[in-house]
Every structure is written in C-alpha cells, then in structure tokens.
N, C-alpha and C positions, 0 to 999 in steps of 0.2 A: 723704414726697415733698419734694423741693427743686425749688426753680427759680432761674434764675440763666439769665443772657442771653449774645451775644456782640454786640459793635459794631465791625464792619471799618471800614478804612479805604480806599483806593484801591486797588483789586483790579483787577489785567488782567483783560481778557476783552474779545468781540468787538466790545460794543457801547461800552468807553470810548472816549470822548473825548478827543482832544489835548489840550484841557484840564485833564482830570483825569489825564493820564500825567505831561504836566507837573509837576502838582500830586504825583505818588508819587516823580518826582525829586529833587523840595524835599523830602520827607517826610528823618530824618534818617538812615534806611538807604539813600537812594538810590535805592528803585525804588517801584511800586506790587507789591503784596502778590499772592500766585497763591492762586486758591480753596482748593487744599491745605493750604495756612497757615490760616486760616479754618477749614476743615472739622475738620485736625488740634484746635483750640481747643475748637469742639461737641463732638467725641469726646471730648474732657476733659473738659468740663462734664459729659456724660452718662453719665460711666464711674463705678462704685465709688469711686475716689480721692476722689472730692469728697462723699464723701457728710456729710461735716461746711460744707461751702461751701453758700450758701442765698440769696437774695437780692442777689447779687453781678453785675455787666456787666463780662466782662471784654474789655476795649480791643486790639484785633488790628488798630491801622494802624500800625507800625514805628515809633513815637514820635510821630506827626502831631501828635498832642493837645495836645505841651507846646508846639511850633512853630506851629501853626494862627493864625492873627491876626498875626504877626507883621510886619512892614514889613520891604522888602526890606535897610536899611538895617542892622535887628537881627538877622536871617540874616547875612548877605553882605557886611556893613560898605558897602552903598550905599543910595544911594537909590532 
C-alpha cells in the first residue's frame, strides 16, 4: 500500500471568488487550474505507474508555490 496526496491550487469553479481568480491570474500560467487537471493528477497517484512513489504531495497549482508571498514589486517590477 502507498499513499501519497495531491495539493491544488486555484481551481475554477462556481463557488470562487474574485479573489481568488485574481489570485490564479498572478499564478505563473495565467489562469486558475479546472478540476480535470486535479483529478487527471489523483488518477496518477492511484494508478500502477506510481507504485514505487509513497509518501509524496504532489503540488497541482501551475507554479503558485514558487510565487505565493511575493510583493507586487518582485512579480511585476512594481510596487
């Protein structure tokens, strides 16, 4: 048995927030993530392929992670 996670990141859907679409704009693809993306990632995890992969999260928000914290100024060159 393995186990091993997934961690979205800003995913459309009916009940986001302008906020947070905002926030999948800044992400550095562009957009917030569609639960397919997501789901496609679980199917990974849960598939034969991984059956050497064990204790791993793998990160499904378009790069958010390395950008998250940043100040407008180290994005965008502003303030």
């Amino acid at each position: 048995m393995t186990g091993s996670a997934s961690a979205p990141g800003w995913i459309a859907n009916l009940s986001q927030t302008e906020e947070e679409r905002r926030r999948g704009f800044a992400s550095p693809i562009g957009r917030s993530g569609a639960a397919e993306e997501v789901a496609a990632a679980a199917a990974f995890l849960a598939s034969d392929n991984t059956s050497f992969v064990t204790g791993h999260t793998l990160v499904v928000d378009a790069g958010n992670c390395l950008v998250e914290g940043l100040s407008g100024y180290e994005l965008f060159g502003e303030g």
